[in-house]
C-alpha angles and dihedrals in degrees: 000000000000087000086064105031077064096050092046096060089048089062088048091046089052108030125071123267092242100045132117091237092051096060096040091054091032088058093035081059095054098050089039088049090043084052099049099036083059095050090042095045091058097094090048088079093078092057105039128042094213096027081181092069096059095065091207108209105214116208100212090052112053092025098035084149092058098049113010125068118218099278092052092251114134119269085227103195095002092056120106139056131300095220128026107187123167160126102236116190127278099222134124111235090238137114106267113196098176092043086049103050085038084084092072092027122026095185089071096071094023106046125357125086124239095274098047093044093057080046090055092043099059094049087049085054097047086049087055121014086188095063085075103059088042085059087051092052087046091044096044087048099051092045086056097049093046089054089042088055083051097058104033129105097217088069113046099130096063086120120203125325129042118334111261123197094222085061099044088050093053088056103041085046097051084045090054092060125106113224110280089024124131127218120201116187137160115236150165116283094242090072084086104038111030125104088215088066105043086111091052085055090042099062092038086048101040100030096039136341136268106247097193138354117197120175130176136158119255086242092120088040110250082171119032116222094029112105112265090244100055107104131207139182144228107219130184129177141185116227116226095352113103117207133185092248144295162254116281138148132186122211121167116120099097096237077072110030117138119238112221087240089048095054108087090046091044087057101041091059102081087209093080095057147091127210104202122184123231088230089063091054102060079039097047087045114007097180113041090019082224114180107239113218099241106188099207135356089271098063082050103060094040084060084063098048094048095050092039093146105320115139109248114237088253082068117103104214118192118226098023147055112302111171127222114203129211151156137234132212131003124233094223112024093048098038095114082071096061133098124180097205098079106260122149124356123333133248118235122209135203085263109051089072139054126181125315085020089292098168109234097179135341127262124266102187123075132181136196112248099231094055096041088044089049092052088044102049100043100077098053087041084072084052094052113015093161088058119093105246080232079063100053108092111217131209098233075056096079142018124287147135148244143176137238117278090199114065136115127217089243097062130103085257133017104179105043112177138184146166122251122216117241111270109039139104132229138225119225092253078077118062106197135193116264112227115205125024117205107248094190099271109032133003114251127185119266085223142008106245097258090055094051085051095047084053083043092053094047094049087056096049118108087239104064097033072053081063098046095052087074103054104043140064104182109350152028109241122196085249096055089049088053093051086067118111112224114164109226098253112172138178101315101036106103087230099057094041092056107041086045102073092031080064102050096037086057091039104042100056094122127048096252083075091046094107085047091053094044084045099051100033100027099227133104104273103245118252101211120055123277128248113245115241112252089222117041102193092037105139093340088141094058097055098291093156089079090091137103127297112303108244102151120089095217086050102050086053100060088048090061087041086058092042091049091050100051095046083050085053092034093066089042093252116173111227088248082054083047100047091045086061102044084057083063097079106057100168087053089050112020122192095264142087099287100038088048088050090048089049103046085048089051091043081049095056087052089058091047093060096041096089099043113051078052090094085043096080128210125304 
């Protein structure tokens, strides 16, 4: 039949539209298709209770000259198409009640809350018993495709998480090429920076090339009646030709935002693009080879600077500190745990802190030790069942910190990081650090406390929340964290001595913090307040930092000024890279009087320094 299925879309190539042979093969098609998509749906059956529903769209039938010979025999490695070019859909392969129901009533998706829209739904089922049952075929069809997109073959890069159509697209397009096609599609954004899809960046880097990779915001509504922030990408790639990188650029803030009718313009001027190298990525993010959103050139070329050859924290090193990240309890899943009266330890959340362990508010859940103590300890007690639960050290047990889950690039800060006080648990809006690993026979700390506040030093720092402004839309995720690159100083290096006691000086300012101030500088923490230093930069080059609590606002300040300065030193930045950066974070320096002031004084404490981390040496 595929034999002449194939013959008969040569006659139709070749013959008129209004001819008599047109029609005759055009009809013969239809009743040969009909034939073969029966035999071929057969197996279907074991996947699909109605395999009639799922309308399977079978390549060889309806293309035989793609990927048939003459005599119906498969093309093998010639089969497949030349050009794959599309706009799959943007949907998740799950039952969706509220999208379902949307179709008699639009409110329900657009506007109601959860309890209004079951309320709506009822009375959308009373009007129409039969819309039920409607909602139990379409639920039952989308839970069998999911499970058949499971199991298939043709889909075997979809990566963790729900399946998405955008994704399964990607991958039976790519499989539908024939070697040295291209494939062009519009996508969601995430198809470049999610962890979900690295498998998906992975076959289009390893078994091909990305061609381009052009990315903007719907803010000028590309797609009317999707929401102005969403943001989407034009991807090409090259099958079987591997190639060094590749053209992208990322436009989404709205000052910047590309009209439809200004695209083609925007991409022929070479000044709007960069041309990024497939060796930056698995350097950039060596773990999810997620694509990091570079604005200019320039940003670009910071980035590699800023990497050079440092281990990112998803690196296990041997013979010095490495970091594991976590969180704790779940809002929702552990809220059985939670009081709101104040018994027990509280729980901090991503916004009860800012950054040095400045107190923002105050917490409002509570739970009980024991309890808290019970959820934490069961998982490591499968790790070491020989060993007493007294003996297991838990994390809420000592100081640590941990940075905000919730945060947007486009914020006055992305990476916002803090250190918690002993004895306090932590919501899941808040990813700490963990702070003993089981090595098979004890647990031992991952790090001593002045390493985890030298790490702590360098994630606050303007240069590596530079970094994560251009990985993330609306959240830090653990992966992102572990992209960072952070050299292994440790105690002896100039860098780590002096960002050390800056650190402590801005963190330890309240007696909780009392244990973490006696650990890292090795003195009793004072119990009256200190006196501020007349002159906050006196002697500061020389190892100044070594000083009281920080109290005064001019003087902690000037601390985070320091800090600031040396990491900028510590990754080899010129005061130009510097500067660039700094203009990154428009809400911390705005373009007036006072935000020109705070940076030049910033950008001064750099120059103080310059001459003498010289003799420093690089790390």
């Amino acid at each position: 039949m595929l034999a002449e299925l194939r013959r008969l879309r040569g006659v139709l190539t070749a013959a008129a539209h209004t001819s008599k042979e047109y029609k005759a093969a055009q009809g013969r098609i239809s009743e040969l298709a009909a034939e073969t998509r029966a035999a071929l749906d057969e197996p279907l059956g074991e996947h699909f209770s109605d395999a009639g529903l799922v309308r399977a769209l079978h390549w060889a039938v309806e293309f035989p000259e793609a990927f048939v010979d003459e005599g119906g025999q498969p093309l093998g490695e010639a089969a497949g198409f030349d050009v794959v070019i599309g706009n799959p859909p943007w949907e998740i392969v799950k039952p969706d009640l509220r999208e379902f129901y949307a179709q008699f009533d639009p409110e329900i998706e657009s506007h109601l809350n959860r309890k209004d829209a079951e309320k709506r739904i009822k009375e959308l089922q009373a009007e129409d018993p039969a819309r039920e049952a409607l909602w139990e075929i379409q639920s039952r069809k989308t839970e069998e495709s999911a499970a058949y997109y499971s199991a298939s073959p043709d889909y075997t890069r979809q990566g963790r998480g729900d399946r998405a159509t955008h994704k399964l697209f990607m991958e039976r397009a790519w499989g539908l090429l024939k070697d040295n096609g291209r494939l062009g599609y519009v996508v969601p954004s995430g198809i470049y920076t999610d962890l979900g899809t690295k498998e998906l960046r992975e076959m289009l880097l390893n078994e091909g090339s990305i061609e381009y990779l052009y990315s903007f915001s719907n803010e000028r509504f590309f797609f009317t009646g999707v929401d102005h922030r969403f943001k989407f990408a034009l991807i090409g790639a090259h099958k079987g030709e591997q190639s060094d990188g590749f053209w992208a650029a990322f436009r989404f803030n709205p000052r910047v935002a590309v009209r439809s009718e200004e695209l083609p313009g925007f991409l022929a001027d070479q000044g709007n693009l960069i041309y990024m190298r497939r060796e930056s990525i698995a350097k950039f993010s060596p773990d999810s080879l997620g694509i990091m959103e570079f604005q200019t050139s320039q940003d670009y070329r910071a980035a590699e600077r800023i990497y050079a050859n440092h281990p990112t924290l998803s690196s296990t090193i041997s013979g010095t500190w490495n970091v594991k990240f976590t969180r704790e309890f779940d809002k929702t899943n552990d809220r059985q745990l939670f009081n709101y009266s104040g018994k027990g330890l509280p729980v901090y959340e991503g916004e009860n802190f800012g950054f040095y362990g400045d107190a923002l508010r105050p917490p409002s859940i509570w739970i009980e030790e024991p309890k808290g103590r019970t959820k934490l300890l069961s998982p490591l007690k499968r790790q070491a069942p020989e060993i007493k639960d007294e003996k297991i050290p838990l994390d809420y047990e000592h100081y640590r910190f941990g940075f905000r889950r919730i945060a947007r690039a486009t914020d006055i800060r992305t990476l916002i990081v803090s250190y918690l006080p002993s004895r306090a648990f932590s919501m899941y809006t808040l990813t700490t650090t963990v702070q003993h690993y089981y090595d098979g026979s004890r647990f031992v700390p991952f790090m001593d406390r002045s390493e985890e506040i030298f790490l702590y030093s360098c994630m606050a720092s303007f240069v590596l929340d530079y970094l994560m402004r251009f990985q993330v839309s609306s959240s830090v995720a653990m992966f992102n964290a572990y992209s960072l690159p952070v050299p292994r100083l440790t105690k002896g290096n100039p860098y780590f001595d002096a960002l050390i006691p800056r650190a402590a000086r801005l963190t330890c300012t309240r007696a909780e913090f009392a244990g973490l101030w006696k650990e890292v500088m090795g003195k009793k923490w004072p119990t009256s307040p200190p006196a501020p230093l007349r002159n906050y930069g006196e002697g500061s080059q020389l190892g100044g930092g070594y000083g009281p609590p920080a109290i005064e606002a001019g003087e902690r300040q000037r601390l985070r000024d320091e800090i600031d300065a040396l990491v900028a030193h510590l990754y080899g930045l010129s005061r130009e890279d510097f500067e660039h950066i700094l203009g990154t974070f428009p809400l911390v320096f705005p373009d007036d009087a006072a935000g020109r002031i705070k940076k030049e004084t910033l950008l001064g404490v750099y120059d103080e320094f310059e001459g003498v981390v010289k003799g420093w040496g690089r790390v």
